[in-house]
C-alpha positions as CSV (number, residue, x, y, z in Angstrom):
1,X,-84.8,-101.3,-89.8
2,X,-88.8,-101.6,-89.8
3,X,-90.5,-99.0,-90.5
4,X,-93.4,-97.5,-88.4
5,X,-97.0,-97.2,-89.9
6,X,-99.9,-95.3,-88.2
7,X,-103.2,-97.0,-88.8
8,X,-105.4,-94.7,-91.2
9,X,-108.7,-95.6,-89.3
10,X,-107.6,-94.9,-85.6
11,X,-109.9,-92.9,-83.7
12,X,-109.4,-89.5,-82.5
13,X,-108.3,-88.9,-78.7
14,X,-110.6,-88.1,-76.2
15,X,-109.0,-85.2,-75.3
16,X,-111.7,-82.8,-76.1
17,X,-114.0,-84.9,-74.2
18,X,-112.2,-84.2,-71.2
19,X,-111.7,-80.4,-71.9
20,X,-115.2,-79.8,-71.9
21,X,-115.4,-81.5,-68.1
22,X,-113.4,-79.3,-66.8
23,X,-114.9,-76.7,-68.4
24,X,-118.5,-77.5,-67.3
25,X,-117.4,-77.8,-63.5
26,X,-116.4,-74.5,-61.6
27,X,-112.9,-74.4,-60.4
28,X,-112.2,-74.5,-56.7
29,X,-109.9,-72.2,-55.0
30,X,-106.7,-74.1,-53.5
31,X,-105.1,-72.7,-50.2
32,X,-102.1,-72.8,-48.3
33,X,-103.0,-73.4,-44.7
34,X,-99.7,-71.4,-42.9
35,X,-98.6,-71.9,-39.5
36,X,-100.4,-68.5,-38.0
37,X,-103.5,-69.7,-39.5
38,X,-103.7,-67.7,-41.6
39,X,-104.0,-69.0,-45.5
40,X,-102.6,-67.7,-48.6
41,X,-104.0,-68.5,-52.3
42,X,-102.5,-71.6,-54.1
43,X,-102.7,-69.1,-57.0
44,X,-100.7,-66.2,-55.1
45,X,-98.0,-68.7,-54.3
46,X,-98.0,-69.7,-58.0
47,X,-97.4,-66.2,-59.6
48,X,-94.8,-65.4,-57.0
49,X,-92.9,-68.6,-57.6
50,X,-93.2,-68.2,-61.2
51,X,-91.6,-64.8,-60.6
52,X,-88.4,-66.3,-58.7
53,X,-88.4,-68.3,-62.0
54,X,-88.2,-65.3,-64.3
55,X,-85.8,-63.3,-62.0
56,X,-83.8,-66.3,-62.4
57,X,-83.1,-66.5,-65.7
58,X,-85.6,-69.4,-66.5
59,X,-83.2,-72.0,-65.1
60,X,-85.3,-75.2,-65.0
61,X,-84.3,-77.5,-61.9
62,X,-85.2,-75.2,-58.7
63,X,-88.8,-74.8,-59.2
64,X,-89.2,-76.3,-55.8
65,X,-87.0,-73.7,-53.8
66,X,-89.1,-71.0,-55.7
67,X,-92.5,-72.4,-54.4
68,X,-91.1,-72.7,-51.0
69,X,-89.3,-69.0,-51.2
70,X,-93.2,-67.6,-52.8
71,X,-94.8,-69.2,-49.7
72,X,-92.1,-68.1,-47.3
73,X,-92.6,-64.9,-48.7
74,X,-96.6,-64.9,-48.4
75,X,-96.6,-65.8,-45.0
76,X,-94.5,-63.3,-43.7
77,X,-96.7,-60.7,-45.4
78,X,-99.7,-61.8,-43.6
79,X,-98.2,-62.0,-40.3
């Protein structure tokens, strides 16, 4: 078998580069238009979804029932 051998001169990755963009630039709120016209908070429908997850027992696989179940959820509220 060959053996792997990382090169001792490779330059670093750019990743802190790119953390200090998104740092410099103000973050933009993301909505959920609903039906009503009404619109809820990307970040509302993320916390509630991420709740579904918990009360779930962290079962990876259905994370896209929870989103839709948070935005089901956030909709009726407003209505």
């Amino acid at each position: 078998m060959a053996k792997s051998v990382k090169k001792s001169g490779a330059a670093p990755k750019a990743a802190a580069k790119t953390r200090k963009l998104a740092e410099s630039k103000p973050a933009k709120k993301k909505t959920v238009v609903s039906t009503n016209g009404s619109s809820i908070s990307h970040d509302r429908v993320a916390q509630l979804a991420h709740r579904f997850w918990n009360e779930r027992g962290h079962v990876h696989g259905h994370h896209e029932e929870d989103w839709f179940r948070a935005e089901q959820a956030l909709r009726s509220r407003t209505s």
